[in-house]
C-alpha positions as CSV (number, residue, x, y, z in Angstrom):
1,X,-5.9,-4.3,-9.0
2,X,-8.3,-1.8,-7.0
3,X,-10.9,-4.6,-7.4
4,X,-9.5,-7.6,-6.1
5,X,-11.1,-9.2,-3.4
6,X,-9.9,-12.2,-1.1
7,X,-11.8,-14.8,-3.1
8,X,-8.8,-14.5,-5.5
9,X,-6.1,-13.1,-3.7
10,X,-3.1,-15.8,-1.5
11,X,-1.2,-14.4,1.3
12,X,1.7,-12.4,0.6
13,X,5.7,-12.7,1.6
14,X,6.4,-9.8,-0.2
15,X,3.6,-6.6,-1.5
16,X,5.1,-4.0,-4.4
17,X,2.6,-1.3,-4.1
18,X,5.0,1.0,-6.4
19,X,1.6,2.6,-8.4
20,X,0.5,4.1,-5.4
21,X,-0.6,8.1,-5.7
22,X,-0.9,7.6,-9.6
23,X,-3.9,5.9,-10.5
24,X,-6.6,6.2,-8.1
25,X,-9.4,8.6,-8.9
26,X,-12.2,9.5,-6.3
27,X,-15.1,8.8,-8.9
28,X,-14.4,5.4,-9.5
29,X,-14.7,4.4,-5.7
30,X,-17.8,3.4,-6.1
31,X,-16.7,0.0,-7.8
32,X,-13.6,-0.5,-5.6
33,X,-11.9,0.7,-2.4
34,X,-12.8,4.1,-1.0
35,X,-9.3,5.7,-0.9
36,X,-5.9,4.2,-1.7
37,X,-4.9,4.2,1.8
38,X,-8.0,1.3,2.2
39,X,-6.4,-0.7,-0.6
40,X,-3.6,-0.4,1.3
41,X,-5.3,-1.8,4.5
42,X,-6.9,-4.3,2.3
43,X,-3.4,-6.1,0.9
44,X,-2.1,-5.6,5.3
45,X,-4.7,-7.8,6.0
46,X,-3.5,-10.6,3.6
47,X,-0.5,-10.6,4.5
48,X,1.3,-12.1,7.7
49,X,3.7,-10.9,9.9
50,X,6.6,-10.2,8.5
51,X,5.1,-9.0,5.3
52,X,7.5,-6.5,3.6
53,X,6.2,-4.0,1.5
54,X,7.9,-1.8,-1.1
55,X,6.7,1.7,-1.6
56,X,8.1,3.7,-4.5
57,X,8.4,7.5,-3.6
58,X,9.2,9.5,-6.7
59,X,6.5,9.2,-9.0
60,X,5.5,11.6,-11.9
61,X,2.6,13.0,-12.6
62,X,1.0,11.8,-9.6
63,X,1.4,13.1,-5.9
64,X,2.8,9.6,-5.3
65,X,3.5,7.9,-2.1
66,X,4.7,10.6,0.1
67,X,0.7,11.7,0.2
68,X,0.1,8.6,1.7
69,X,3.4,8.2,3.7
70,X,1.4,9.8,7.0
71,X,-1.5,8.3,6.9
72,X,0.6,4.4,6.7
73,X,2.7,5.1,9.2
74,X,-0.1,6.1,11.9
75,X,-2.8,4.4,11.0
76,X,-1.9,0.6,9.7
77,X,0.2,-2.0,11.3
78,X,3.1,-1.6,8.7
79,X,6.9,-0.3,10.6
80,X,9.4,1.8,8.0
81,X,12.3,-0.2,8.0
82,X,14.5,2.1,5.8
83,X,15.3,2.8,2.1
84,X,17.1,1.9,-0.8
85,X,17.7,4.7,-3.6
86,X,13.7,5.3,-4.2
87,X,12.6,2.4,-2.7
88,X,10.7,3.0,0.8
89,X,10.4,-0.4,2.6
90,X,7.9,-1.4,5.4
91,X,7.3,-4.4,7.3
92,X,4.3,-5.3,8.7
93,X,4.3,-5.6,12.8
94,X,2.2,-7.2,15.2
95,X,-1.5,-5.6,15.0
C-alpha cells in the first residue's frame, strides 16, 4: 500500500488506515513515502471533504497510532470526531 501512487488510486468516501504504526520501517523509504505520517498526507489529498477516516489505536507489537495521533491532529486537515471501542475516527475539514 506504501507504494501507491494517484495513477491508480480513485477518491475516497471512506479511508481505513488501521495498519498504521505496524509496518513502516525507515529503510525502506527510499522506495515509498518518507514517514507514515506522509502516507497519511498522501491518502488526505485523495480524498474530498468529508472524507472519514478510521484510525485503529491499540495495536501490538507496534507503537501504533497513538505515535502518530499528534502529528495528524496539527499538521493535516483531518478533525477527530470521536471514538467507538478502539476505533478513532477523523473527518477531513476544509484545508
Amino acid at each position: 500500500v506504501f507504494t501507491l501512487n494517484k495513477n491508480f488510486l480513485p477518491k475516497f468516501d471512506v479511508v481505513n488506515l488501521f495498519h498504521i504504526g505496524e509496518y513502516y520501517y525507515p529503510g525502506t523509504k527510499y522506495y515509498h513515502f518518507s514517514s507514515e505520517l506522509s502516507f497519511i498526507q498522501h491518502m488526505i489529498d485523495f480524498s474530498d471533504v468529508g472524507t472519514k477516516f478510521l484510525f485503529y489505536k491499540r495495536l501490538t507489537p507496534g507503537p501504533g497510532f497513538e505515535n502518530h495521533r499528534q502529528d495528524i491532529e496539527s499538521r493535516t486537515s483531518l478533525v477527530f470526531e470521536g471514538s467507538h471501542k478502539s476505533i478513532m475516527i477523523y473527518k477531513k475539514g476544509d484545508e
